[in-house]
C-alpha positions in Angstrom: 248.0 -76.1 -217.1 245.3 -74.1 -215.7 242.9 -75.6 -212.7 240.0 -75.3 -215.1 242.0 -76.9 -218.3 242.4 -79.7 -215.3 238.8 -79.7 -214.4 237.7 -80.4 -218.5 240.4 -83.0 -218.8 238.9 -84.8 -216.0 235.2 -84.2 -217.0 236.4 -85.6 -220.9 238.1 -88.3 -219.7 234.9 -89.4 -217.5 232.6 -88.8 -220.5 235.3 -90.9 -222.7 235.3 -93.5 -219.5 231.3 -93.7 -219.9 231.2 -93.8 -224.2 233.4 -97.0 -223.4 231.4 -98.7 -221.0 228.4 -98.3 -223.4 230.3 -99.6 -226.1 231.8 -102.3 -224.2 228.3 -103.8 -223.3 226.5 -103.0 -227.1 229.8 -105.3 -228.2 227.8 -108.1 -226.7 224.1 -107.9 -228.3 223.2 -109.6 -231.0 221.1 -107.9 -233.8 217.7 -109.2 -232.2 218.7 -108.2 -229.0 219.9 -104.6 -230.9 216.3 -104.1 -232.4 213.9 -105.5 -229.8 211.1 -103.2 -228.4 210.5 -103.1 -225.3 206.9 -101.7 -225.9 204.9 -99.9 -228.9 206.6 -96.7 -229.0 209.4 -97.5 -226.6 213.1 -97.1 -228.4 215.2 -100.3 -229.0 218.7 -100.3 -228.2 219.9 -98.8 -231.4 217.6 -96.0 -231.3 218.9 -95.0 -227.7 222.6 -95.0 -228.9 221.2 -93.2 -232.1 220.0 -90.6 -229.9 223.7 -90.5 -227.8 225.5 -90.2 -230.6 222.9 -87.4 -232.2 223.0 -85.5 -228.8 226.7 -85.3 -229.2 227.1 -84.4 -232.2 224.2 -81.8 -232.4 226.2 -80.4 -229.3 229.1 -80.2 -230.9 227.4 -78.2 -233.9 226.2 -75.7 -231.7 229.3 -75.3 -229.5 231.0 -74.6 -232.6 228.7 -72.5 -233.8 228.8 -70.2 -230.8 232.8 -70.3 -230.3 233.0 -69.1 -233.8 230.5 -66.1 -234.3 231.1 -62.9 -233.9 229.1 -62.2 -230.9 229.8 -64.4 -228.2 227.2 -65.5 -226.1 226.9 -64.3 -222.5 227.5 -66.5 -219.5 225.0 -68.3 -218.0 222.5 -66.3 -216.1 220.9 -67.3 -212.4 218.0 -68.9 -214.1 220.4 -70.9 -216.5 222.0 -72.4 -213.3 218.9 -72.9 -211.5 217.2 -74.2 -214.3 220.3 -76.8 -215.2 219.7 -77.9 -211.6 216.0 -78.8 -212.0 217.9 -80.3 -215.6 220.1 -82.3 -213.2 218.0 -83.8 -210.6 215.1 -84.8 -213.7 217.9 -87.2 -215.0 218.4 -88.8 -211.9 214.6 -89.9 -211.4 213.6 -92.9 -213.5 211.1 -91.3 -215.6 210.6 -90.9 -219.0 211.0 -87.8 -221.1 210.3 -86.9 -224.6 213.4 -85.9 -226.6 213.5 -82.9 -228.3 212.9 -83.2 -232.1 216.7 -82.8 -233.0 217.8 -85.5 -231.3 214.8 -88.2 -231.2 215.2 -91.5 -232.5 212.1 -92.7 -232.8 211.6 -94.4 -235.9 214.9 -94.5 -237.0 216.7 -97.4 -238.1 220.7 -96.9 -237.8 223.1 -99.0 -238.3 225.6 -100.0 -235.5 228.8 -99.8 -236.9 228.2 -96.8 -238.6 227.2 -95.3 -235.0 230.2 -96.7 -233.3 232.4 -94.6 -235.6 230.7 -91.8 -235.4 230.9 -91.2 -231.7 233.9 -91.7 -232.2 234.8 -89.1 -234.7 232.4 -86.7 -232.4 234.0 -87.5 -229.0 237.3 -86.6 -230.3 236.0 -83.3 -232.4 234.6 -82.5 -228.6 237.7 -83.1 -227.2 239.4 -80.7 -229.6 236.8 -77.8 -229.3 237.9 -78.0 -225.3 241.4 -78.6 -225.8 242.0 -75.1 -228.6 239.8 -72.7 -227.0 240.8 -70.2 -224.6 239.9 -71.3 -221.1 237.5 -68.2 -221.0 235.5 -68.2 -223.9 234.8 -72.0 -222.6 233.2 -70.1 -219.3 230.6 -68.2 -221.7 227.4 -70.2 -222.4 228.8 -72.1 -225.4 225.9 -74.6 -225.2 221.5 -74.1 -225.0 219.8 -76.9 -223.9 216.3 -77.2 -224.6 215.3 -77.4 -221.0 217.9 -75.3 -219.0 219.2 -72.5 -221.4 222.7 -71.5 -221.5 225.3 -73.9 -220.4 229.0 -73.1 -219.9 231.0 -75.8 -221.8 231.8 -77.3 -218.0 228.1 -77.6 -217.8 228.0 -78.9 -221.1 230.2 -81.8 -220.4 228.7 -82.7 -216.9 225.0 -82.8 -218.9 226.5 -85.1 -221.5 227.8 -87.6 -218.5 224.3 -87.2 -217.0 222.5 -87.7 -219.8 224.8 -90.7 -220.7 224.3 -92.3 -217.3 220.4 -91.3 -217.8 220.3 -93.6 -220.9 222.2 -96.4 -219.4 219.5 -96.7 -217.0 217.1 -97.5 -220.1 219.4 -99.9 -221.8 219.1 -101.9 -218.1 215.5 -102.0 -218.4 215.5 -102.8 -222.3 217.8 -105.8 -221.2 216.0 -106.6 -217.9 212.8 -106.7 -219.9 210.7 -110.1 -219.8 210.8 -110.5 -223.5 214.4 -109.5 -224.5 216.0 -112.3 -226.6 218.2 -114.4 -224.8 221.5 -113.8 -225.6 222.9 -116.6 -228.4 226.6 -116.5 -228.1 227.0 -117.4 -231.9 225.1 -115.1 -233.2 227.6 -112.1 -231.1 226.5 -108.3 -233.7 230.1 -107.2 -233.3 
């Protein structure tokens, strides 16, 4: 095994680390606690693990899409990497950032469950795009994010454990909020 087959086995098994700990705490809301805005506008909790799941799996679509055309795409440029640092250090501050139109939520009603599996299903289709392709055609820029361009698929995987970590930030304040429903423990979604 390669140190760079190492590297993405680490980076999948951090993401997989982080899908659980989400999971693990959305076990524990209750279907008012699930659908409660924050504010007018705002996304409940459903609508910001609508928009994980989507991000995945629109990444996954694209990934796919590059590793099996014809042409593959070049590696990422200086202004890719500079620009996935500004991407970076934006998903550390606690602001707020309009998705892009692929992957927003708002006004979207999904269903739990059905999201649950889902990530599932796309976690482990990302697992096997990483795990059958050559260590080299991962180095090309196999993803384009809206924002910072060309990502290699280690960059890829890093900005989907940011961008998790980003959104478990909101999910504190949803829950932290002074009118989220207090927490029946008979009334458990799961």
């Amino acid at each position: 095994m390669s140190e760079s087959d190492t590297a993405y086995l680490a980076q999948l098994k951090e993401l997989e680390r982080l899908r659980l700990d989400v999971l693990d705490e959305y076990e524990l809301f209750n279907e008012e606690q699930l659908t409660f805005q924050p504010e007018p506008g705002h996304w409940n909790l459903l609508q910001v693990l609508d928009h994980l799941v989507t991000t995945e799996k629109m990444s996954a679509i694209y990934i796919k899409r590059q590793l099996t055309a014809k042409k593959y795409p070049p590696a990422p440029g200086f202004k890719s990497k500079m620009r996935y640092l500004l991407l970076k250090t934006a998903l550390r501050l606690p602001f707020r950032y309009k998705a892009p139109a692929v992957v927003d939520s708002t006004g979207r009603t999904p269903q739990y469950f059905d999201l649950k599996e889902n990530w599932e299903i796309i976690r482990r289709e990302i697992e096997t795009i990483v795990e059958t392709t050559d260590a080299d055609l991962l180095e090309l820029g196999v993803f384009s994010h809206p924002r910072a361009g060309l990502l290699n698929m280690e960059q890829a995987l890093d900005f989907l454990a940011r961008h998790l970590r980003h959104h478990k930030k909101q999910v504190e304040r949803i829950k932290t909020h002074e009118k989220f429903p207090v927490l029946n423990s008979n009334k458990s979604y799961a």
